[in-house]
C-alpha positions as CSV (number, residue, x, y, z in Angstrom):
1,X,1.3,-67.8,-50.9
2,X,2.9,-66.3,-47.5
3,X,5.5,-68.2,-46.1
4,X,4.1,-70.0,-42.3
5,X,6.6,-69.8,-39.3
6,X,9.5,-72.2,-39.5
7,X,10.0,-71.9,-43.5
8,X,13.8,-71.7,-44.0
9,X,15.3,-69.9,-47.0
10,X,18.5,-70.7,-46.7
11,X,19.8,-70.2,-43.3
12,X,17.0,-67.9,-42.1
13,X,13.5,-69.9,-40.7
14,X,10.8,-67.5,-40.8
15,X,8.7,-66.5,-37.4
16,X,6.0,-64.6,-38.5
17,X,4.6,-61.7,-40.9
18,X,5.6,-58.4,-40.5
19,X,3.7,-56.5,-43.4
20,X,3.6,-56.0,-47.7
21,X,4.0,-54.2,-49.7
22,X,4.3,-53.4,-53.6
23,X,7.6,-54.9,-54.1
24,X,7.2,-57.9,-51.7
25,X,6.1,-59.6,-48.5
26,X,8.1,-58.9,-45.0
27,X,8.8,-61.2,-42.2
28,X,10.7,-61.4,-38.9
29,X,12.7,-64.7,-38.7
30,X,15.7,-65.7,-37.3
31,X,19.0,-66.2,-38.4
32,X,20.4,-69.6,-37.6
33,X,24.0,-69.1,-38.2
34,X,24.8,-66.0,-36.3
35,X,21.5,-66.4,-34.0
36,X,20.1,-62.9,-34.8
37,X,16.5,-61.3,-35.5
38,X,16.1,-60.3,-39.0
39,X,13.2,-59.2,-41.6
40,X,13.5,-61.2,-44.9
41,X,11.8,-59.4,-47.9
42,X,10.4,-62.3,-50.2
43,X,9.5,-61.1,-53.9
44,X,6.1,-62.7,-54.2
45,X,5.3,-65.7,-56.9
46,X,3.8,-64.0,-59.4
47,X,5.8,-60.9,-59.4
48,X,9.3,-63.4,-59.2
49,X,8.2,-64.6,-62.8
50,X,9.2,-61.3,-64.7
51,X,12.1,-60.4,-65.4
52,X,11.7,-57.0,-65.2
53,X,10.3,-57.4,-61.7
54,X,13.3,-59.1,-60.4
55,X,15.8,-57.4,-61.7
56,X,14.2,-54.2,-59.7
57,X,14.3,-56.8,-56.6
58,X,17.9,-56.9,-56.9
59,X,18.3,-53.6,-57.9
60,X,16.8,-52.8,-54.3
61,X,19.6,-55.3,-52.8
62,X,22.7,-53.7,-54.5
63,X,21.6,-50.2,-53.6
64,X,21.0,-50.8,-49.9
65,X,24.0,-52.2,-49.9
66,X,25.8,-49.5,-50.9
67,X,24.7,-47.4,-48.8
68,X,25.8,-47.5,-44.8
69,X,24.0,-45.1,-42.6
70,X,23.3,-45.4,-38.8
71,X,19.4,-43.7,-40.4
72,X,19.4,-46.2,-43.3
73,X,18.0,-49.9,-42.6
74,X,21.1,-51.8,-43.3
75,X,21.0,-54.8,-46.2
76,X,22.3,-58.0,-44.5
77,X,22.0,-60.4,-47.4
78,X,20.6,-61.5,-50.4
79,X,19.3,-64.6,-52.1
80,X,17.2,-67.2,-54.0
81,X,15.6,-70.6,-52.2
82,X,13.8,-72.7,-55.2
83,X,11.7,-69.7,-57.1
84,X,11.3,-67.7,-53.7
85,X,13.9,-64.4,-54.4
86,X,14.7,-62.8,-50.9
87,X,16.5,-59.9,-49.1
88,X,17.4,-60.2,-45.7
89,X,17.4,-56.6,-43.9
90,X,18.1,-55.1,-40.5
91,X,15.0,-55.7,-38.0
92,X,14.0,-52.4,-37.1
93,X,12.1,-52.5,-33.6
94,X,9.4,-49.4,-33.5
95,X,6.3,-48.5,-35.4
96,X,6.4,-46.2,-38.7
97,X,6.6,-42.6,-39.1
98,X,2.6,-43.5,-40.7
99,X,1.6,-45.1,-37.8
100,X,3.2,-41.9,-35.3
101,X,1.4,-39.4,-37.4
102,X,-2.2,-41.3,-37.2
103,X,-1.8,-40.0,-33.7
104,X,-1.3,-36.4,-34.8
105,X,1.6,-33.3,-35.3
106,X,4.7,-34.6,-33.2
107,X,6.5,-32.4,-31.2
108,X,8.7,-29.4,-32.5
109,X,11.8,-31.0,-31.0
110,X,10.9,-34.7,-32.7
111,X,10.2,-32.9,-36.0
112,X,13.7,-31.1,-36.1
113,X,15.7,-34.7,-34.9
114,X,13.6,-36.6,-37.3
115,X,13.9,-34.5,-39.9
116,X,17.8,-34.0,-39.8
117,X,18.2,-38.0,-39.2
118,X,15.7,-38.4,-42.4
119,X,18.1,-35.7,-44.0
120,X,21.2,-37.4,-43.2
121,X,20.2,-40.4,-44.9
122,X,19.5,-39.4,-48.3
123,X,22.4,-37.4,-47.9
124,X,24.3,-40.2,-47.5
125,X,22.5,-41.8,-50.8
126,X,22.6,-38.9,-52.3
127,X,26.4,-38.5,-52.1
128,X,26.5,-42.4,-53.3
129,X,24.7,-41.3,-56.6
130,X,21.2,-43.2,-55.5
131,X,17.9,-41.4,-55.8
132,X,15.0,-42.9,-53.6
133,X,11.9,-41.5,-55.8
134,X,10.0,-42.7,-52.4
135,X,10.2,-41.1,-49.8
136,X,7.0,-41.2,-47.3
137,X,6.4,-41.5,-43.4
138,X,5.3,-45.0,-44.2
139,X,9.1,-45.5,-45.8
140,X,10.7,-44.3,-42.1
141,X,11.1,-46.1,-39.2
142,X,11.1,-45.1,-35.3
143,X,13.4,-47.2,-33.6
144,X,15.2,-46.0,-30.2
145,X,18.3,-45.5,-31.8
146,X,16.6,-43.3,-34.1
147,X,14.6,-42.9,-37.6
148,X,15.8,-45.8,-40.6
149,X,15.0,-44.7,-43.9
150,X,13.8,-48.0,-45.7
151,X,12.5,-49.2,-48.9
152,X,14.3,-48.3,-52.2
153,X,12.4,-50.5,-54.1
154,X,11.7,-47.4,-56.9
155,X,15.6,-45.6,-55.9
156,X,17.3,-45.1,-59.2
157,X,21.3,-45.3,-59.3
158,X,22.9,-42.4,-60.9
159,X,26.0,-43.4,-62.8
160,X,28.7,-42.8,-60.1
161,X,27.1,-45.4,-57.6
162,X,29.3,-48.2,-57.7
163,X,26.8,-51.7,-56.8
164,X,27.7,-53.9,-54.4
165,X,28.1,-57.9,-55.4
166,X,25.4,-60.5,-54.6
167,X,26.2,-63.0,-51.8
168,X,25.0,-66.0,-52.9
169,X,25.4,-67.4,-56.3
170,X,22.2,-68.8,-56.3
171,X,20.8,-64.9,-56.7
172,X,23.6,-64.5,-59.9
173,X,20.9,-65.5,-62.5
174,X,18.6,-62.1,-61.9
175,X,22.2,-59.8,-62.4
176,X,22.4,-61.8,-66.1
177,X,18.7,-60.6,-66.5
178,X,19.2,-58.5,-69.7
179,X,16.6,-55.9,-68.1
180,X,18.7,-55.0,-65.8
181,X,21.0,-52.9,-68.1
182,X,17.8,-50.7,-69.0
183,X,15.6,-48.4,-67.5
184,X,12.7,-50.6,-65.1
185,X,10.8,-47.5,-65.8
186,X,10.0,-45.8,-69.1
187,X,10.4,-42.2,-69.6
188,X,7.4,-40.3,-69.0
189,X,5.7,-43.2,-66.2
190,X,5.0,-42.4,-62.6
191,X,6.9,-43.6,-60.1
192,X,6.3,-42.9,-56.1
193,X,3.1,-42.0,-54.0
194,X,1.3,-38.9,-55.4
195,X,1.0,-37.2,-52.0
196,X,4.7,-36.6,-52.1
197,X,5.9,-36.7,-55.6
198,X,7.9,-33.1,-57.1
199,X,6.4,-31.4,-59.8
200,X,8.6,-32.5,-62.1
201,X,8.0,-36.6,-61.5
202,X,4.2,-35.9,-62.2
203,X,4.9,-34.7,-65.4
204,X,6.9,-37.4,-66.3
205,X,10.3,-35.9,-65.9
206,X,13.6,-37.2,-64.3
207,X,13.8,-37.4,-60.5
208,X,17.2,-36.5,-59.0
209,X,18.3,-35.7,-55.5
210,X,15.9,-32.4,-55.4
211,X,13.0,-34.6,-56.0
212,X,13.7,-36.0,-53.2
213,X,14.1,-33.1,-50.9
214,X,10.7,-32.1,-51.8
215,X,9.2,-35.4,-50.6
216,X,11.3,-34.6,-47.0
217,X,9.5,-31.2,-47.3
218,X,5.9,-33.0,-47.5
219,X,7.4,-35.1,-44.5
220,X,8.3,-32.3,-42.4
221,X,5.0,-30.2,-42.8
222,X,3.0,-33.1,-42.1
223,X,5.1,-34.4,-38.9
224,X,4.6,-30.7,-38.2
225,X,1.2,-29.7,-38.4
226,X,-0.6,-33.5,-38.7
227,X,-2.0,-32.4,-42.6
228,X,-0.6,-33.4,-45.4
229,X,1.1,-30.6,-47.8
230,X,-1.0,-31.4,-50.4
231,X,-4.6,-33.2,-50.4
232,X,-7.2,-33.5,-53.3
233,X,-10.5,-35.8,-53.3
234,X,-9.2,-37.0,-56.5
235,X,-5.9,-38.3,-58.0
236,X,-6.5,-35.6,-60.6
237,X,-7.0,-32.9,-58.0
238,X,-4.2,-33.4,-55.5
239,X,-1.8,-33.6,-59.0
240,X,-3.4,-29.9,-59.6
241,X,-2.8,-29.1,-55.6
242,X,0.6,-30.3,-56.0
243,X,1.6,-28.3,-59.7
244,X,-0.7,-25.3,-58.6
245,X,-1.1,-24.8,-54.6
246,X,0.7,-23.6,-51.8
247,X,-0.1,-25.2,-48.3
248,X,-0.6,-23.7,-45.9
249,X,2.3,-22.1,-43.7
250,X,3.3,-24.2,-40.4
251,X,2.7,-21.2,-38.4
252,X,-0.6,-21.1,-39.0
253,X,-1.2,-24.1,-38.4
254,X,1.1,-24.7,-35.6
255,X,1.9,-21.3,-33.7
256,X,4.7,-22.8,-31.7
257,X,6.9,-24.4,-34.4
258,X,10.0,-22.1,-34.9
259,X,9.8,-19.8,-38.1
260,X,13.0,-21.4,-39.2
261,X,11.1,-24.5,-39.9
262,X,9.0,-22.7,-42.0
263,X,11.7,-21.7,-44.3
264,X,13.6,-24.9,-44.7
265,X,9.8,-26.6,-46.2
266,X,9.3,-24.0,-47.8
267,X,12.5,-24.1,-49.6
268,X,12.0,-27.8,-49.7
269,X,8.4,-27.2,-51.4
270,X,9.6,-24.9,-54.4
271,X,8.4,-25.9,-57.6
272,X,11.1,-25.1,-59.3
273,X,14.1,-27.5,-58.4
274,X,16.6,-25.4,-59.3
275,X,14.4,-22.5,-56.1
276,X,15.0,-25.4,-53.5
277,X,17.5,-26.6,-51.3
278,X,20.6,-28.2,-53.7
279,X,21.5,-31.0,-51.2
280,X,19.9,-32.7,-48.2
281,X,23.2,-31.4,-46.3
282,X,22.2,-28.2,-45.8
283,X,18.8,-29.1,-45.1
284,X,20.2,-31.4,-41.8
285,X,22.6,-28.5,-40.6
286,X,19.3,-26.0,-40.6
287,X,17.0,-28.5,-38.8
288,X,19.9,-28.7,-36.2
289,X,20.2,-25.1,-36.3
290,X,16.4,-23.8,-36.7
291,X,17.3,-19.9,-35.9
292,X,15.9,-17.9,-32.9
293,X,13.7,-15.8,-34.4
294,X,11.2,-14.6,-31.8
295,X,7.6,-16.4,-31.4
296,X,6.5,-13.8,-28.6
297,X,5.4,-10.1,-28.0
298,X,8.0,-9.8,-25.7
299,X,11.4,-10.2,-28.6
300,X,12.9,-12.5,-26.2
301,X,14.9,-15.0,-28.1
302,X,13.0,-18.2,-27.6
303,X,14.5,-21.7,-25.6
304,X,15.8,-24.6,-27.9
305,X,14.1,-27.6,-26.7
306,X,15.8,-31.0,-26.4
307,X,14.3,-34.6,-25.6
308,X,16.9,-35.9,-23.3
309,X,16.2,-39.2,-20.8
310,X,16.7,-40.0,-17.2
311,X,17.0,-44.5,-17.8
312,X,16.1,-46.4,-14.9
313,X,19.3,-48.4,-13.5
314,X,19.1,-51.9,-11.1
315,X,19.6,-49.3,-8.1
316,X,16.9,-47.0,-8.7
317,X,14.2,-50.0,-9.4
318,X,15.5,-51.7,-6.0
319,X,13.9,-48.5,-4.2
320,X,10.7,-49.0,-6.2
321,X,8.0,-51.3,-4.1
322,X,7.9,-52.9,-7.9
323,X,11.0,-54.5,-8.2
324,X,10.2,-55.9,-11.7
325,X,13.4,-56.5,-13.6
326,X,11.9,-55.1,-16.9
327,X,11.9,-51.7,-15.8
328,X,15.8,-51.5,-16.1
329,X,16.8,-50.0,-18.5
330,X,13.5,-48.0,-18.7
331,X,13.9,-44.3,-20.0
332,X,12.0,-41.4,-18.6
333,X,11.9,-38.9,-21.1
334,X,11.6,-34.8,-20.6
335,X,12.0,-31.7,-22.3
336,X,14.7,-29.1,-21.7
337,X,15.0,-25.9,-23.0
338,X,18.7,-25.7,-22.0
339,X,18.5,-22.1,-20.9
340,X,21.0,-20.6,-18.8
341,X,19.7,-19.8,-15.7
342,X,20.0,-20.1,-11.7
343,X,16.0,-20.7,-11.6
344,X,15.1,-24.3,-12.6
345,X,11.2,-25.4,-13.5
346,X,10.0,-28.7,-13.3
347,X,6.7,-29.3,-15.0
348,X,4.4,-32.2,-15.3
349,X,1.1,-33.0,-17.4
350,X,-2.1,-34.6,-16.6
351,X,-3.4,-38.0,-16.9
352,X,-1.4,-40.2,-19.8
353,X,-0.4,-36.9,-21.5
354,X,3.5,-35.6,-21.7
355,X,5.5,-32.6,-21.8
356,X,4.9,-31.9,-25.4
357,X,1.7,-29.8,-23.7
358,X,4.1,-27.1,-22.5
359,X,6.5,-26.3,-25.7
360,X,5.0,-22.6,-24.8
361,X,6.4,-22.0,-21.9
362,X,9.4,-23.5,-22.3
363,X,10.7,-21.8,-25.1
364,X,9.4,-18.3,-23.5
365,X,10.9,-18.4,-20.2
366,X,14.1,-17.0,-19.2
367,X,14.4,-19.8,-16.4
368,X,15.6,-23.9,-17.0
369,X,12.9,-25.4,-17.6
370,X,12.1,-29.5,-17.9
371,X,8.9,-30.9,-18.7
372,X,8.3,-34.6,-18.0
373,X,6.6,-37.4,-18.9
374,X,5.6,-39.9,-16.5
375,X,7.5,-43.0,-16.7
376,X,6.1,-45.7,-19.1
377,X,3.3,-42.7,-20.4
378,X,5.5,-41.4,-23.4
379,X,4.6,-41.8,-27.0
380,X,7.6,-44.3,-28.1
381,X,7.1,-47.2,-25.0
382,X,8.0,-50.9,-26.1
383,X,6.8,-51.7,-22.6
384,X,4.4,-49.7,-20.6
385,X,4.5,-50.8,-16.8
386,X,2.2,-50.9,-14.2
387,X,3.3,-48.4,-11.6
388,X,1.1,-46.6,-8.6
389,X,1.3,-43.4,-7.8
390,X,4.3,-43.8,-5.2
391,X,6.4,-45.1,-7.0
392,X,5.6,-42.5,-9.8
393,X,6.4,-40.2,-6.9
394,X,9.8,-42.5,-6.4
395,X,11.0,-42.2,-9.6
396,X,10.4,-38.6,-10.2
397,X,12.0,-38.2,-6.9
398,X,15.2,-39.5,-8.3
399,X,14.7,-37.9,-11.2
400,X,14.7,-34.2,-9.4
401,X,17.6,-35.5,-7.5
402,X,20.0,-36.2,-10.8
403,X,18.3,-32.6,-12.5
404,X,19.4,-30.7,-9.2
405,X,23.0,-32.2,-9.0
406,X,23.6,-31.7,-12.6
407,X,22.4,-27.8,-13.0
408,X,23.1,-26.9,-9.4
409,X,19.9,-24.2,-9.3
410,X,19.6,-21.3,-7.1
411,X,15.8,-21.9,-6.5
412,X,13.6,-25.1,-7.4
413,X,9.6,-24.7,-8.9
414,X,7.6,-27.4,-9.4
415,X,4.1,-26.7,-11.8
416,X,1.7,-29.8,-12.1
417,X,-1.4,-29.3,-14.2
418,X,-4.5,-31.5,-13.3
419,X,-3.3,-35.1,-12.0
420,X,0.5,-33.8,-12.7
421,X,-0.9,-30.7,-9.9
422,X,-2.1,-34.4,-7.8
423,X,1.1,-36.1,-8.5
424,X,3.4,-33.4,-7.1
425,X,1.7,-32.3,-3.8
426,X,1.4,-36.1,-3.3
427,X,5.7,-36.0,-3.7
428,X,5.7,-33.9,-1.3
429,X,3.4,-34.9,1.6
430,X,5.8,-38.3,1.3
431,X,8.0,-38.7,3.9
432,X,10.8,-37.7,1.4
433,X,9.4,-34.8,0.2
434,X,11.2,-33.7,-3.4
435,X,14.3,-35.1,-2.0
436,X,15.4,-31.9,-3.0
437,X,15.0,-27.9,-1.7
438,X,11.9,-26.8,-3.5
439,X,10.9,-23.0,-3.5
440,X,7.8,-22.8,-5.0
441,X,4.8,-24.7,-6.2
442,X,2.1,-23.9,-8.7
443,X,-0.8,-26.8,-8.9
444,X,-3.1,-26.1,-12.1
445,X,-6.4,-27.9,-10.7
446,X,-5.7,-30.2,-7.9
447,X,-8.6,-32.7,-7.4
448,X,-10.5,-31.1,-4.3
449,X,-13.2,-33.6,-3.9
450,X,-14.7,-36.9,-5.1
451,X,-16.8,-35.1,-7.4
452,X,-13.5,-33.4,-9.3
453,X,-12.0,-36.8,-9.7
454,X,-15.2,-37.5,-11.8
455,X,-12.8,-38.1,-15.3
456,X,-10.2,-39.7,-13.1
457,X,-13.0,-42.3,-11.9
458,X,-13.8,-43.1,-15.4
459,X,-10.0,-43.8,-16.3
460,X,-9.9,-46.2,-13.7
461,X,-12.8,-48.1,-14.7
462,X,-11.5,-49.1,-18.1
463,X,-10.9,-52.7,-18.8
464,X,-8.7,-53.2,-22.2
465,X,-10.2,-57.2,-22.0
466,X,-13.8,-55.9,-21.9
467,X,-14.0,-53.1,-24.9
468,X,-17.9,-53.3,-24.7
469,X,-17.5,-52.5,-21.0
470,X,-15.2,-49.9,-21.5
471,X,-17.7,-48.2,-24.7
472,X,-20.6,-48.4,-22.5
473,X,-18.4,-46.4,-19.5
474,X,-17.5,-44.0,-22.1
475,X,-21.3,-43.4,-23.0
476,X,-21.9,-42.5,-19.6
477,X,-19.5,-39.6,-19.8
478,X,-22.2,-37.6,-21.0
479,X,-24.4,-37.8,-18.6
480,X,-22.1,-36.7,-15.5
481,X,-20.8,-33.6,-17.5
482,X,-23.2,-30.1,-17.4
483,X,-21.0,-27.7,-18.9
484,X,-19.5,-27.1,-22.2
485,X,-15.9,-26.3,-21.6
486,X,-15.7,-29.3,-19.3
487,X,-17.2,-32.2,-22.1
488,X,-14.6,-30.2,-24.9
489,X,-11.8,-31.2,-22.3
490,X,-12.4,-34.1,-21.5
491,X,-12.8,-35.4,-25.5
492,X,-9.6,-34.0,-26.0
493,X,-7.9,-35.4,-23.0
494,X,-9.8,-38.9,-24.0
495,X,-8.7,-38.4,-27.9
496,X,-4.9,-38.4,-26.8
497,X,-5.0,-41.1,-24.2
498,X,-6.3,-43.8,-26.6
499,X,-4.6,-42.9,-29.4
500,X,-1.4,-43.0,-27.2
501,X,-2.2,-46.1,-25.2
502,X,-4.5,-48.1,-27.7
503,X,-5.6,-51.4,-26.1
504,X,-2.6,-51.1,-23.4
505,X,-4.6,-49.3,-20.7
506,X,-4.1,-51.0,-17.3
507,X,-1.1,-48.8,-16.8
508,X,-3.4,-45.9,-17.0
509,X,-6.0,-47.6,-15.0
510,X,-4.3,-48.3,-12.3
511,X,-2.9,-44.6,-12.3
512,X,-6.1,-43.2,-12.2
513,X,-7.4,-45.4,-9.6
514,X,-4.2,-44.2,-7.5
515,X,-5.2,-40.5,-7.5
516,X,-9.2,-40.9,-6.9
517,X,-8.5,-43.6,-3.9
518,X,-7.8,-40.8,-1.6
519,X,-10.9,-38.8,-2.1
520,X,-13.0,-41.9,-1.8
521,X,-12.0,-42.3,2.1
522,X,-13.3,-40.1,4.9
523,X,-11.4,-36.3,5.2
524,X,-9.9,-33.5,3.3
525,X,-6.5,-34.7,1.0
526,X,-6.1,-31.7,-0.4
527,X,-6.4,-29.8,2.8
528,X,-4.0,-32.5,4.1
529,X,-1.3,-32.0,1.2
530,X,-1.5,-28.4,0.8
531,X,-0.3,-28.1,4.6
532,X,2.4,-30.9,4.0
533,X,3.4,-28.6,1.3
534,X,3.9,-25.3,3.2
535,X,5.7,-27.4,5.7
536,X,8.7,-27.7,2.8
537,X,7.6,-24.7,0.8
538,X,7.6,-20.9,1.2
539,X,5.3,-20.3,-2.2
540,X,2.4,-22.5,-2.7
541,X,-0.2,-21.8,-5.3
542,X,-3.1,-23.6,-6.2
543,X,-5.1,-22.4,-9.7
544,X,-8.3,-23.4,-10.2
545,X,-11.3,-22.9,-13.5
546,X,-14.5,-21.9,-12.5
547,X,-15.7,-25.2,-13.2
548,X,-13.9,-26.2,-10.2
549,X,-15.1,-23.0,-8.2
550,X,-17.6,-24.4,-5.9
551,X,-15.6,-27.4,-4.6
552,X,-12.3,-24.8,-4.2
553,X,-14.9,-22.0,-2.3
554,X,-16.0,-25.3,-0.4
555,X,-12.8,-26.1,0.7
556,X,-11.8,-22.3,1.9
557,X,-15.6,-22.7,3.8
558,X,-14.2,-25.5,5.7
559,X,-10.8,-23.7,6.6
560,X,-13.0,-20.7,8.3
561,X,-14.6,-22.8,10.1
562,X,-11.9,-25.8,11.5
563,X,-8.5,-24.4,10.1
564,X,-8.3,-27.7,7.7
565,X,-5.4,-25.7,5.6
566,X,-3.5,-24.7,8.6
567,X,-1.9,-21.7,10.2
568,X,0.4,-21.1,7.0
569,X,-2.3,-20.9,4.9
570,X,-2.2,-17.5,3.1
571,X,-5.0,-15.4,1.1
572,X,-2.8,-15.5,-2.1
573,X,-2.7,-19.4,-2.1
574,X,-6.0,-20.0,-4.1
575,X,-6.5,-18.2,-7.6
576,X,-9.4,-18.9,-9.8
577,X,-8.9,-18.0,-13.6
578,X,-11.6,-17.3,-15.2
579,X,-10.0,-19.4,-18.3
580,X,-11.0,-23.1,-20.1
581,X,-8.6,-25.8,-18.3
582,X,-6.7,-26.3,-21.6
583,X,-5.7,-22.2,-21.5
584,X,-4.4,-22.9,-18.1
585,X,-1.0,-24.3,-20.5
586,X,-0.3,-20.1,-22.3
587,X,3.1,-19.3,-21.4
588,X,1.9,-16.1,-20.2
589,X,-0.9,-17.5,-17.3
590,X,2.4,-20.0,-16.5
591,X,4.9,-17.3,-16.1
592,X,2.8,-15.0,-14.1
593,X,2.1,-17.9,-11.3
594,X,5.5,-19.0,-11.4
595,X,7.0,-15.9,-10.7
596,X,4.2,-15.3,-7.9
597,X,5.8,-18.3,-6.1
598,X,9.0,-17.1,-6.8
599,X,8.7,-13.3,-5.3
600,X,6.9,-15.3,-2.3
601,X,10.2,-17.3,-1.6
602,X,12.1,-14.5,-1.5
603,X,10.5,-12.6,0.8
C-alpha cells in the first residue's frame, strides 16, 4: 500500500511519491532531525516477505554505501519501521536521463560531459569491486551539479568490496538472512534491461566491469543520435540485434558528433569483452579528450565546444524592469568553442530554441564564437520566468558586456536567426545599444511585416490553462500556411518548443507576443531598426528565404519611394538565399555572411 504524506519511518515523515520501481517505491520526505530533503526507498509488502528479496534490499544499501562519488546518489541511511524496510538516499533535483532523451539526441558537448561524469562513476565502483549490471538513462539523473548514477538494486560485489555496516539495528535481522551469503541470482538468469545488456549477460554469463561499459556505450549512442543501439519488435529479436547487429555509426546519424565519439562506442559496443575498453577510466579521459579529427572539406581542425553560464546576480536583476527575487541566481547558458581568435561571434536562435542549433558553425570557424540561449529558454530550467523582450535585450546586454571584458576582441559580430535576427536589432535600436562596440550584424529572417510574424502570432495565443484552446489554435496553422518548406518549419520549430516547454508556456507567450506587438501598430519597425543599426554599425546584413521575398522586395519598394531605410542604407544590405529557413544554420551560408560584415567594417 504507498505510504500517504506525513508517515514517519523513523525520523523521516514522508511528503509525497516520487516514482517505482522493481525493487521498491520512492518518496521525497523530510528529515526531522537534521531538517533536510530526502528520497526514502521503501521495499514494498509483498516483496519485504522474502528473504531473498530483502537481503538484495540491503545488498543495495551496503553497496551505495561504499561507494562516494560527487556522480553517484549518495546512501544516507538505512532502516526497518514495523515490516516497512527502507533506504534513505540523496534527493536528486532534475528529471532523468529517460525523460531528457524523450525530447531527442542532446547536444555533442552534453553527450561528452555526461558521458565522462556517467564514466567516472562506475569507475569509481568499479575500482570498489561493485558491478552495476544496470546501467540505463532511466538509472541517471540530471541535477545542476551534474549526472548521479542511481539504483544498484541488481549491482553485484566482487570480492575485494569491503560493505559498509547498517545504521540502525532494527535493519540487523536481513544481514542474518542466510540468503545473503549466496548468489540472489542463479547462474545462467537474466539480470538488467535487454536494450542495454552485453552479450555475454544474455547468454547467461558473468557480468563484470566490461559489461558494464557496454551498457555506457548503448547510453552514449543513444544520448547521441536519439535511437537506441539496438531495437527489435520482439524480446527475441532485439537479443538477436544485440548478439548479431551492428548499429548504425553516429556519423551517420548525427554528422556533427566528433569521429572520436564514434570510436569510444564503438569500442564500448565490441562483442567480445576482452575487444572493448578494460576500464571506464580510459573511457572518461577520451570523452574529455574526443580528438580533432576534421568534420569539414576544408581540414581545419574543428572548435571544442563547452557549455559554460553567465548566473544572474542581485545587481543585474535590479536593472531588469522585473525585479523578481527568483531570478537570482538564474543561469544563462551558451556555447563556446574556445578558439583563439581576436574576432568574437555572438549567435542567437529563434523562438524557444537554443544554441545547440549552431554546433556547425561553431566548431568550423576560425573566430570565438558563443551561441546563446535565451534566459529561462534552456533545456535544464527548474524555473522558467516570464520576461519581455527588453529585458531579454537587458540581460543579453550584460551578458555581451562580461564576454567582451573577458576575451578583449578586436571586432564584435552579432548573427540572430528568425526572432534571435528580431531580438538583436531590437538590442540595438535601445538606447544602450550592445553596450558594447559591435562591427557587424547578420539577421537570418527578421520579421518584416505582420504577415511574417504569422508563427510568432500563434505562439502568443497559446494558453497552457486552456489545452483545447491551444489544439484548436494549432489546427488553424494549416490554413494560414501555402507553401511546403514553410509548414515543414514550422512542425519542427513547434515539435521542439513543446517538448522543451511542456505545459509551461506563458514564458513563451509572452515572448512571442513581445516581437509581433510592434508590427501590429502603424509604420515600418524593421525599416526603423535597420537604421538604428547602421547608426552603431559599419556591416549590416539582413538574409532573407524566398518565402519571405515579397514582404523584403516590399520593404526595398518603400525605401525608393520615401527613403524608410535611410541614407546609409546600402545595395549589399538585403540577400535573399534561395535556401529552406532551416539551411540558413550550414556553417558554410554562416561564414560567408559573417565575413561579408566583416570585410564591410574594415573598409
Amino acid at each position: 500500500m504507498p505510504l500517504a504524506a506525513g508517515t514517519r519511518l523513523g525520523p523521516y515523515e514522508i511528503a509525497a511519491p516520487l516514482g517505482a520501481g522493481g525493487m521498491g517505491e520512492v518518496y521525497r520526505a523530510r528529515d526531522t532531525r537534521l531538517g533536510r530533503d530526502v528520497a526514502v526507498k521503501v521495499l514494498p509488502e509483498h516483496l519485504s516477505k522474502a528473504p531473498e528479496v530483502r537481503a538484495r534490499f540491503e545488498r543495495e544499501a551496503r553497496l551505495a554505501s561504499s561507494l562516494g562519488h560527487p556522480n553517484i546518489c549518495a546512501l544516507h541511511d538505512l532502516g526497518r519501521e514495523g515490516d516497512v524496510d527502507y533506504l534513505v538516499m540523496e534527493l536528486v533535483d532534475g528529471e532523468s536521463l529517460s525523460e531528457r532523451l524523450s525530447r531527442g539526441a542532446l547536444p555533442t558537448t552534453e553527450v561528452l560531459r555526461i558521458g565522462a561524469q556517467i564514466a567516472d562513476a562506475l569507475d569509481c565502483a568499479h575500482r570498489a569491486g561493485v558491478v552495476h549490471r544496470d546501467l540505463k538513462p532511466g538509472n541517471v539523473m540530471l541535477s545542476r551539479s551534474g549526472a548521479k548514477l542511481m539504483d544498484f538494486g541488481l549491482a553485484r560485489a566482487g570480492a575485494g568490496v569491503r560493505l559498509a555496516p547498517t545504521s540502525h539495528g532494527s535493519a540487523t535481522a536481513i544481514a542474518q538472512s542466510p540468503t545473503i551469503a549466496q548468489p540472489l541470482t542463479t547462474h545462467g538468469a537474466l539480470v538488467g534491461t535487454f536494450q542495454y545488456m552485453s552479450p555475454e549477460q544474455l547468454e547467461g554469463r558473468e557480468a563484470d566491469a566490461r559489461s558494464d561499459l557496454w551498457a555506457l556505450g548503448c547510453v552514449l549512442y543513444e544520448m547521441a543520435t536519439g535511437k537506441r543501439a539496438f531495437a527489435g519488435d520482439s524480446q527475441a529479436s532485439l537479443i538477436s540485434a544485440v548478439m548479431k547487429d551492428e548499429p548504425r555509426p553516429i556519423s551517420e546519424i548525427s554528422p556533427l558528433a566528433p569521429l572520436a565519439l564514434d570510436r569510444v562506442v564503438r569500442a564500448c559496443l565490441a562483442k567480445d569483452p576482452e575487444q572493448r575498453w578494460q576500464n571506464a577510466h580510459d573511457v572518461a579521459i577520451a570523452l574529455r579528450w574526443p580528438g580533432s579529427e576534421s568534420r569539414g572539406a576544408s581540414g581545419r581542425d574543428p572548435r571544442s565546444p563547452v557549455e559554460r553560464q553567465f548566473v544572474l546576480t542581485t545587481a543585474h536583476v535590479r536593472q531588469l524592469s522585473s525585479r523578481n527575487p527568483r531570478l537570482v541566481g538564474l543561469p544563462v547558458t551558451y556555447v563556446d568553442n574556445q578558439a583563439e581568435s581576436d574576432t568574437l561571434v555572438v549567435m542567437l536562435y529563434g523562438l524557444g530554441t537554443d544554441d545547440g542549433q549552431f554546433e556547425d558553425y561553431l566548431r568550423s570557424t576560425p573566430h570565438r564564437a558563443v551561441a546563446i540561449t535565451l534566459a529561462g529558454f534552456g533545456l535544464r530550467v527548474r524555473h522558467r520566468p516570464v520576461l519581455s523582450v527588453d529585458d531579454h535585450s537587458r540581460v543579453l546586454r550584460l551578458l555581451l558586456r562580461e564576454l567582451v571584458a573577458e576575451l578583449q576582441p578586436r571586432r564584435t559580430v552579432l548573427v540572430g536567426h528568425t526572432t534571435g535576427a528580431d531580438q538583436f536589432l531590437r538590442l540595438l535600436a535601445g538606447e544602450s545599444g550592445a553596450g558594447v562596440e559591435i562591427s557587424g550584424l547578420v539577421a537570418y529572417v527578421p520579421n518584416v511585416s505582420l504577415e511574417t510574424c504569422f508563427a510568432t502570432r500563434l505562439y502568443a495565443r497559446l494558453d497552457s490553462s486552456d489545452s483545447a484552446g491551444t489544439l484548436t489554435t494549432l489546427k488553424t496553422l494549416a490554413a494560414d500556411i501555402d507553401a511546403l518548406e514553410v509548414w515543414v518549419m514550422v512542425q519542427h520549430v513547434l515539435t521542439r518548443l513543446f517538448l522543451r516547454f511542456g505545459s509551461d508556456l506563458e514564458p513563451l507567450r509572452r515572448y512571442a507576443a513581445d516581437i509581433a506587438a510592434p508590427f501590429e501598430q502603424p509604420g515600418d519597425p524593421l525599416a526603423d531598426w535597420y537604421r538604428a543599426a547602421r547608426k552603431r554599425i559599419p556591416g549590416v546584413r539582413l538574409v532573407f528565404t524566398p518565402a519571405e521575398a515579397e514582404a523584403a522586395e516590399g520593404l526595398l519598394a518603400r525605401h525608393l519611394e520615401s527613403n524608410v531605410l535611410g541614407d546609409d542604407f546600402s545595395e549589399d544590405a538585403f540577400h535573399i538565399e534561395p535556401l529552406h529557413l532551416l539551411d540558413l544554420l550550414a556553417a558554410s551560408v554562416i561564414t560567408r555572411h559573417v565575413e561579408a560584415v566583416l570585410a564591410t567594417s574594415g573598409k
